[in-house]
Backbone as a chain_set.jsonl record, in Angstrom:
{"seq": "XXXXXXXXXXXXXXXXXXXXXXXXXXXXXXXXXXXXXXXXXXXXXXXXXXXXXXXXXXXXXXXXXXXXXXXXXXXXXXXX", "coords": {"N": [[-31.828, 144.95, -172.527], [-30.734, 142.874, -173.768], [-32.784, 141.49, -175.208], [-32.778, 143.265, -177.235], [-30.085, 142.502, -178.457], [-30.589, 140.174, -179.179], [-32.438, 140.331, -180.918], [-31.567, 141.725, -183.012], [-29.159, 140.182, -184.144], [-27.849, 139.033, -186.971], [-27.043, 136.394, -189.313], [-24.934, 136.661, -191.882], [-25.661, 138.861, -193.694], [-27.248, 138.918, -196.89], [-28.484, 141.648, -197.605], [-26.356, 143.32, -198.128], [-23.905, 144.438, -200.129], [-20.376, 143.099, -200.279], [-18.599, 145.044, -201.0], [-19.692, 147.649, -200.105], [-19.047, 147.947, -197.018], [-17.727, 150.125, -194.882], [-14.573, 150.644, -193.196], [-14.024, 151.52, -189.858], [-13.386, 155.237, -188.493], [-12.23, 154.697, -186.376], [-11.009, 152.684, -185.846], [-8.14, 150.658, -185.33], [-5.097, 149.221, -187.44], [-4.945, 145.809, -188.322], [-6.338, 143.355, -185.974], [-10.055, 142.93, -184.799], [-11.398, 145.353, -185.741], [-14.119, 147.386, -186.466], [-16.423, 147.502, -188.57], [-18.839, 149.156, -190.926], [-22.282, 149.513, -192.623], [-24.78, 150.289, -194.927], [-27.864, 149.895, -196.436], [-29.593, 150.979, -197.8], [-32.123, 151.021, -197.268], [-32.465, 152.112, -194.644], [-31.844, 150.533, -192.681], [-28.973, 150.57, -190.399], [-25.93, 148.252, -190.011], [-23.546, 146.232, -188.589], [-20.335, 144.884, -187.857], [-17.94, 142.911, -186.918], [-14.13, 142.949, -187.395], [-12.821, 140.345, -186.61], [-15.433, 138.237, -186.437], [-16.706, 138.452, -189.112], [-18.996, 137.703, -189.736], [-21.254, 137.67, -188.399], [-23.778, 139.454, -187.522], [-24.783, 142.901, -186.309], [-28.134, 144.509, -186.479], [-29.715, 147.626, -186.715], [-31.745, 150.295, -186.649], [-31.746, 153.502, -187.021], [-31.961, 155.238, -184.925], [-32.419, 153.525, -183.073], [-29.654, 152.19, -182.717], [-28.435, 154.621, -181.848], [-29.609, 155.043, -179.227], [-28.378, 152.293, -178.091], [-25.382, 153.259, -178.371], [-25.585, 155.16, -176.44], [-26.645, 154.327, -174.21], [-24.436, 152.503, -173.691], [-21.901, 154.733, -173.646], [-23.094, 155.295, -171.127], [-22.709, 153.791, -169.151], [-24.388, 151.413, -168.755], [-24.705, 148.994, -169.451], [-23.294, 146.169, -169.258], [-20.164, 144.352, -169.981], [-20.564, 140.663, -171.709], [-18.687, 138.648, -170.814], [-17.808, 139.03, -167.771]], "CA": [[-30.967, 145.12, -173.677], [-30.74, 141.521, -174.161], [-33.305, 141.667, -176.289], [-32.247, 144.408, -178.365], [-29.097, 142.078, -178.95], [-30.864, 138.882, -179.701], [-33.627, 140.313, -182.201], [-31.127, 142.688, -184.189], [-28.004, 140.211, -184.735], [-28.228, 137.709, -187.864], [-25.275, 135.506, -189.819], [-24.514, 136.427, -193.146], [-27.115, 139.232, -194.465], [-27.007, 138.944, -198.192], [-28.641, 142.466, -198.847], [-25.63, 143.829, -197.973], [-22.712, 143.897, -201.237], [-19.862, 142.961, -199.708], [-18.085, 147.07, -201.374], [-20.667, 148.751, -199.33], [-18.741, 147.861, -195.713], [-17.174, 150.875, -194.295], [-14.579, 150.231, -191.761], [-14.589, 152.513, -188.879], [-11.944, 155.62, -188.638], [-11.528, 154.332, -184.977], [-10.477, 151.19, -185.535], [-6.289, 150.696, -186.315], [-4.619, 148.071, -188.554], [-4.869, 144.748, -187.732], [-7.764, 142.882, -185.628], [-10.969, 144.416, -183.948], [-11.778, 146.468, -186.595], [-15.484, 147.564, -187.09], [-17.221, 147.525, -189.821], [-20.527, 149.756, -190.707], [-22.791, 149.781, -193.989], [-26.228, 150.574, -194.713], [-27.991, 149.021, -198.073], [-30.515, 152.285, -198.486], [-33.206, 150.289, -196.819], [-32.574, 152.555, -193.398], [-31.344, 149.563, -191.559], [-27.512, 150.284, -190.006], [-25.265, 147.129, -190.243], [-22.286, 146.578, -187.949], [-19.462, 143.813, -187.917], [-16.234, 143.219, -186.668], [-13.671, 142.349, -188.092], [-12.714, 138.589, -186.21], [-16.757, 137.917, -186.824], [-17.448, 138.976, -190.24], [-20.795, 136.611, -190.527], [-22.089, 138.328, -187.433], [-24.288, 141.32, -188.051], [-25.773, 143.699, -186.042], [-28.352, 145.403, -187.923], [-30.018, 148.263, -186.22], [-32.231, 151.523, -186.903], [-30.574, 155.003, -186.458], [-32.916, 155.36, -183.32], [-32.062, 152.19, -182.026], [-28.112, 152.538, -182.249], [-28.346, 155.879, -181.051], [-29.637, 154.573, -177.983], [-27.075, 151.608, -178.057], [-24.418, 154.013, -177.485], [-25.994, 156.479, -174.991], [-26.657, 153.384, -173.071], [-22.849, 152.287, -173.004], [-21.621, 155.251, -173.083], [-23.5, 155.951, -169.661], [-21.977, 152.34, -168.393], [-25.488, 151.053, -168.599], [-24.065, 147.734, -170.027], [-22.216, 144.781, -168.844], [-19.96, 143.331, -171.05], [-21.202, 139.489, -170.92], [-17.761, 137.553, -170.378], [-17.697, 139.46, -166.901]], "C": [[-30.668, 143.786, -174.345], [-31.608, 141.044, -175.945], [-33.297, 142.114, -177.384], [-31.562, 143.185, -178.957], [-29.658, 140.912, -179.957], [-31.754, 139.146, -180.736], [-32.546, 141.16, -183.391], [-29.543, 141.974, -184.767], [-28.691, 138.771, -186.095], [-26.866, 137.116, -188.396], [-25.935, 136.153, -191.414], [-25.627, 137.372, -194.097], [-26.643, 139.499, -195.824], [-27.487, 140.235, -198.945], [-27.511, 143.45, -198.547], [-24.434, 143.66, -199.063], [-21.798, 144.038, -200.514], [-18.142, 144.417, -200.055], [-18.498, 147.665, -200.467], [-19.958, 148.782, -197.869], [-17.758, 148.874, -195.657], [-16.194, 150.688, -193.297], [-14.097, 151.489, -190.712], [-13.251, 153.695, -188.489], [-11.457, 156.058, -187.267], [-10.684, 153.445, -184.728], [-8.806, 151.308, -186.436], [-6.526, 149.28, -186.979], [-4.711, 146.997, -187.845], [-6.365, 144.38, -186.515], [-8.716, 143.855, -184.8], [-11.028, 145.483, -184.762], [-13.388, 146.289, -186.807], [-16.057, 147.929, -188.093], [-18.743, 148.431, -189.842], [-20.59, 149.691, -192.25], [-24.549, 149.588, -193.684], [-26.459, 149.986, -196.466], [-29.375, 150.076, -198.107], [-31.787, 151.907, -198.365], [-33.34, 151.014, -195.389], [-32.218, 151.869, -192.404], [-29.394, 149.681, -191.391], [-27.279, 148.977, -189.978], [-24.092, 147.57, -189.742], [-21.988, 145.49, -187.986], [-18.34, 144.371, -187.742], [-15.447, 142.044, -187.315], [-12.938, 140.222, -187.659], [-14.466, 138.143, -186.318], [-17.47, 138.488, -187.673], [-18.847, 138.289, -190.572], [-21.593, 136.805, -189.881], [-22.352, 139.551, -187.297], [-25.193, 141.707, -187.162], [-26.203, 144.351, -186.47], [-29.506, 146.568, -186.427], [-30.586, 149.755, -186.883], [-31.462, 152.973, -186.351], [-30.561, 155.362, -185.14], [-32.257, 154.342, -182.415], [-30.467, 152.224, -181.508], [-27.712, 153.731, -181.687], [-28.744, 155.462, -179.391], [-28.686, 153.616, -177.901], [-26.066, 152.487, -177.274], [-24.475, 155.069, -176.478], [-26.027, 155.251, -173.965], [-24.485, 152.56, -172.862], [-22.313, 152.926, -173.379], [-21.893, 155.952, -171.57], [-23.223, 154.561, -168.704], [-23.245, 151.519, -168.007], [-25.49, 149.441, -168.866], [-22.788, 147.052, -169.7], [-21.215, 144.178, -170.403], [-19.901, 141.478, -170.521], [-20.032, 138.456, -170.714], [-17.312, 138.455, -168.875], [-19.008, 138.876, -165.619]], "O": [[-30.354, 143.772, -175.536], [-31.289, 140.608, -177.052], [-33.702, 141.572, -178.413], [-32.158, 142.654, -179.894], [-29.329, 140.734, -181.129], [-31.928, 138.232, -181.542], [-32.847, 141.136, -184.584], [-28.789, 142.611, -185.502], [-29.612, 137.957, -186.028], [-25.772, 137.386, -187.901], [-27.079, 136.079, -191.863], [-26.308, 136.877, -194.996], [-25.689, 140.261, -195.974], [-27.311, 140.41, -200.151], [-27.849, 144.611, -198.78], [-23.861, 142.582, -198.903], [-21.9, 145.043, -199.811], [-17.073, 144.523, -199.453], [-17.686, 148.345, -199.839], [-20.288, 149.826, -197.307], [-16.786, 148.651, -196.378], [-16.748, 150.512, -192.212], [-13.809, 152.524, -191.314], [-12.162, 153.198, -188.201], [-10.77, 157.016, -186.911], [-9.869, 153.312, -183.816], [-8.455, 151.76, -187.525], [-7.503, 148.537, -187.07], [-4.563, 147.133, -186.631], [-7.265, 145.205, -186.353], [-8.488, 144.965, -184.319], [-10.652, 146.58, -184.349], [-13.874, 145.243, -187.239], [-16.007, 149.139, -188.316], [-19.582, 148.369, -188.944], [-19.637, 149.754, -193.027], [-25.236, 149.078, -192.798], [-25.633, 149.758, -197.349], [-30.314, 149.512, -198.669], [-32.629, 152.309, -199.169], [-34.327, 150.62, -194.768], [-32.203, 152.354, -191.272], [-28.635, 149.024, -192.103], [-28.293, 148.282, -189.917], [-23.529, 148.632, -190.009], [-22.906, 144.682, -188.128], [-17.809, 145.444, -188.031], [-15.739, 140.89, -187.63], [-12.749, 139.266, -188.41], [-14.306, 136.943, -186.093], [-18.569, 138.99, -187.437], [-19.55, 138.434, -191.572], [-22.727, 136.426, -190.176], [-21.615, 140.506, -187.051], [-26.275, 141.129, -187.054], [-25.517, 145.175, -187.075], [-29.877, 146.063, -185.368], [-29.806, 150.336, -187.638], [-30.76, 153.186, -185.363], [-29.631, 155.685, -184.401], [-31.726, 154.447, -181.31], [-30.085, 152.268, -180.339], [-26.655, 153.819, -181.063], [-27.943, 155.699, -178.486], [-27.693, 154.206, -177.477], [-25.887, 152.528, -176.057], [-23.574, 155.656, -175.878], [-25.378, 155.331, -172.921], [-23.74, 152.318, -171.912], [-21.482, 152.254, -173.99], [-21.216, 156.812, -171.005], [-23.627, 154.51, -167.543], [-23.188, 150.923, -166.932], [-26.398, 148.761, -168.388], [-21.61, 147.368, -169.866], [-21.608, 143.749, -171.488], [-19.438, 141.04, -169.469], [-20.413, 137.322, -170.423], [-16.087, 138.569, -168.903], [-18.998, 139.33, -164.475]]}, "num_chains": 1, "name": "protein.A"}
């Protein structure tokens, strides 16, 4: 999964208008809020809100697995 992480995050993707960010109707007021937007290119886009310049961009396929894999505790989080 490493991999996954390291090929799909980038800083600052510009084809994204900065209207288009969704933020998530999990996340409450105040920090740790997630962000999602798509730019009609098929590529998902995720950010949170304390690292807005850090984007995970990901295929529907791909984040669909993402969360089957941590939702099935398949994933470490890496300050542990």
């Amino acid at each position: 999964m490493t991999s996954f992480i390291a090929s799909h995050v980038r800083l600052r993707d510009s084809t994204v208008p900065t209207n288009n960010w969704q933020k998530s109707s999990y996340s409450h007021e105040g920090a740790n809020c997630l962000y999602v937007a798509s730019a009609g290119d098929g590529v998902i886009r995720l950010r949170e809100s304390d690292a807005p310049d850090i984007i995970l961009t990901a295929t529907r396929p791909e984040l669909d697995a993402l969360v089957r894999s941590l939702r099935a505790g398949q994933l470490v989080r890496a300050d542990r």
